[in-house]
Residue, then its C-alpha position, 0 to 999 in steps of 0.5 A: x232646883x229652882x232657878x229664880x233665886x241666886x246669890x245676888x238676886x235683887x242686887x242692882x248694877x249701872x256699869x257704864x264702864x268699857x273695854x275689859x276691867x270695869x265689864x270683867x267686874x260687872x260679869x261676875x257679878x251678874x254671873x251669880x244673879x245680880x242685874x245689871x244694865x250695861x251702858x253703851x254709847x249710841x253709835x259704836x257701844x263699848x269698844x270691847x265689842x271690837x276687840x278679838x275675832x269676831x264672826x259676821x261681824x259680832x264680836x265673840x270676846x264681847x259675848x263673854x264678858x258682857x254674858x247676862x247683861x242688858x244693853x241700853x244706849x246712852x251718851x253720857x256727854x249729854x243732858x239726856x244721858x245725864x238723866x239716864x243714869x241718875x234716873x238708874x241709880x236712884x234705886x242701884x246698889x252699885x255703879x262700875x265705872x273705869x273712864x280716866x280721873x275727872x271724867x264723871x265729873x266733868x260730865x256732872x256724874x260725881x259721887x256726889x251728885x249720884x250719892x245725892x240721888x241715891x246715898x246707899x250707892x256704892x261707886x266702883x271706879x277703876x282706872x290704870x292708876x287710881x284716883x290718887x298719886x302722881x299718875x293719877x292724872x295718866x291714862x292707865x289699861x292692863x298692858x302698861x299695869x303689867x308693866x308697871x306692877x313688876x308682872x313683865x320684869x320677872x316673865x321671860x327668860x334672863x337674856x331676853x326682854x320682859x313679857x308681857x300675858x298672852x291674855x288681859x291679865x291685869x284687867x281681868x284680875x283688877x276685875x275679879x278684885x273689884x267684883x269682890x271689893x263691890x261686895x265688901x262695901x254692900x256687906x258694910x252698907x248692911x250696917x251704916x245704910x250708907x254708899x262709898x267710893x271703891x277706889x281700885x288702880x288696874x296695877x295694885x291687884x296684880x301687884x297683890x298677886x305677885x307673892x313675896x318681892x316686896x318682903x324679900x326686898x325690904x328685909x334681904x334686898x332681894x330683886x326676882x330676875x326673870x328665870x322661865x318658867x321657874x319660881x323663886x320659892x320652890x322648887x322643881x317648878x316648870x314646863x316639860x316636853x315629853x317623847x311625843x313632843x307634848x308638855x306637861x307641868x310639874x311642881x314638887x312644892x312637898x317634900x313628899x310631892x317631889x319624892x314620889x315624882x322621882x319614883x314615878x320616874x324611876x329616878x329615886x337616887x334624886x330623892x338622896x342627892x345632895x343637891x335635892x335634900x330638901x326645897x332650898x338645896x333644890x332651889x339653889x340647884x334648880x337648873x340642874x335638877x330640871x336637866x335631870x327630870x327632863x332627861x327622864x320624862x322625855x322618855x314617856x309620851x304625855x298620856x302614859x306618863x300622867x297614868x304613871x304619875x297618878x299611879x304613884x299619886x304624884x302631881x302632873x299636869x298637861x299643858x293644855x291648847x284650848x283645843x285640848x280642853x274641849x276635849x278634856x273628860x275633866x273640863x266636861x265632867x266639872x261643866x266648864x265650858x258652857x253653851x248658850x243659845x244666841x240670837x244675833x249670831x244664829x247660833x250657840x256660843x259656847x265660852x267658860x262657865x261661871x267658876x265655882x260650884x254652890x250646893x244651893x244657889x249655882x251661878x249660870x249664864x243665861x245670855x250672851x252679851x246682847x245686841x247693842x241697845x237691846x234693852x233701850x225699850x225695857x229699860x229707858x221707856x217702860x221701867x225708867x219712864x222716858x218718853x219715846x220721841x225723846x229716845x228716838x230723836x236722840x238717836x237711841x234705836x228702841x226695838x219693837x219688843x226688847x229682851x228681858 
């Protein structure tokens, strides 16, 4: 299979965004070929590169999300900067950004100066509130979206407090979703020839996400308390342990789903029980319901009991720790997890693979997140023009021979 062409080849991205939202969007996309140029600041790069564990001091959760990227060092603060980017849109199909509102602006990077430069340009701007409202104005991440979006009110248990992801939920998905709004604005280009502003809040895709609370409010008066790990349209619905102190998943959104999880138990008298009839007799009695289950699974270690569940074709699953997963046949099977060569840790890192498989034209990583300013000859001085005494005495390192 030739590996020139790829779904976003020829796309052109300037991501001068930092920490996760806006860099989680611009991955996806150069996950699938587009190029995109990563904009750092000179002295420390993006503060992502800081964040998580690291190993010798570079950070491994940088690695990922900057996967594919490269790496130019520019100040934004100043004239040079300035003229950096503008220099980079004047042929950029999109610009991702999540600094708070009025920051590109006050550094002379509005749309309307870039759209001047460029009028086919699309702006992605991501902020914790969006650029419009009365939280506009306030500094927003993830945490305080999740909050925000009603995420954390429903999660836990209903006698103890709200909780929050173990991971950057609200960013990654508002990155997921800006990833995919990026492509709707180019797909309507194709027809006016003309760019637009993207204006995604971190909050509204998470909010998106969390089903039918706003119906339910607006029509019965409905507010979803916090219940574990149970859901409020379904039911079973929840974690189990096994004899073997393990955990195991277990949903019977199906009728026919729930009955043939009660064979696989041995517990078909659950099937006729008033209690359980049907999905809303078992949601008003979903307690009870996972009293019994439980009784019966905590009679099966975790292995035997998914052999048993897939003899009977019904739906479990393990609750996997990430050393687990690299040990899963399926995870090795559908190649998720993937290995990439890097320079600057001395050795292969490996991290999840692109999602989603084409038949045709695969994504695929071919780089981890760069050293910072690895790019600055490549970019700012052979394709972009800068003279390089001007680079240097702005304190921007360039490499003897940069990567490409």
């Amino acid at each position: 299979m030739p590996r020139t062409h790829q779904p976003l080849s020829g796309v052109k991205v300037v991501d001068i965004a930092n920490f996760l939202a806006g860099p989680v969007c611009s991955m996806f996309l150069a996950d699938f070929g587009a190029e995109v140029v990563k904009l750092e600041r000179p002295d420390t790069g993006d503060e992502l590169r800081y964040w998580g564990n690291d190993r010798n001091g570079v950070g491994l959760m940088y690695k990922m999300v900057n996967r594919n990227k490269l790496s130019v060092t520019a100040d934004l603060r100043t004239p040079l900067g300035v003229e950096i980017v503008r220099r980079l849109v004047a042929d950029a199909d999109l610009v991702v950004e999540n600094f708070r509102k009025g920051t590109l602006e006050r550094w002379g990077l509005g749309y309307d100066v870039l759209s001047a430069v460029n009028p086919g340009l699309v702006l992605v701007r991501l902020t914790g509130f969006g650029q419009t409202g009365p939280n506009s104005h306030r500094p927003g991440f993830g945490t305080l979206a999740e909050g925000y979006a009603g995420y954390a009110y429903i999660t836990g248990y209903p006698d103890r407090p709200p909780l929050l992801p173990g991971f950057g939920l609200a960013d990654e998905t508002a990155g997921l979703m800006a990833a995919f709004l990026a492509m709707v604005a180019l797909k309507e280009r194709e027809a006016s020839g003309l760019g637009q502003v993207v204006d995604l809040a971190i909050y509204e895709p998470l909010f998106t996400l969390l089903g039918p609370q706003v119906v339910d409010f607006d029509q019965l008066g409905l507010i979803q308390e916090r219940n574990g790990s149970r859901l409020p349209f379904t039911a079973p619905r929840n974690t189990y342990r096994t004899r073997d102190d393990k955990w195991v998943s277990i949903s019977g959104s199906a009728q026919s789903t729930f009955e043939r999880m009660c064979k696989a138990l041995g517990v078909p008298e659950l099937v006729e029980d008033p209690r359980f009839l049907d999905n809303r007799c078992r949601i008003r009695n979903a307690e009870a319901l996972d009293e019994a289950l439980q009784a019966a699974i905590v009679r099966h270690d975790r292995e035997p009991l998914i052999t048993l569940f897939d003899s009977f074709d019904a739906a479990v699953a393990p609750c996997n720790s990430v050393a687990e997963i690299f040990e899963d046949a399926h995870f090795r099977a559908r190649e998720n997890i993937v290995a990439i060569e890097d320079v600057e840790l001395g050795r292969p890192i490996r991290m999840q693979n692109v999602a989603g498989k084409f038949s045709r034209t695969p994504g695929r990583i071919n780089r981890a997140g760069p050293p910072l300013g690895a790019h600055n000859r490549a970019i700012l001085v052979e394709r972009l023009g800068f003279d390089e005494a001007e680079l240097e005495n702005a304190g921007l390192r360039l490499e003897p021979a940069g990567e490409t």
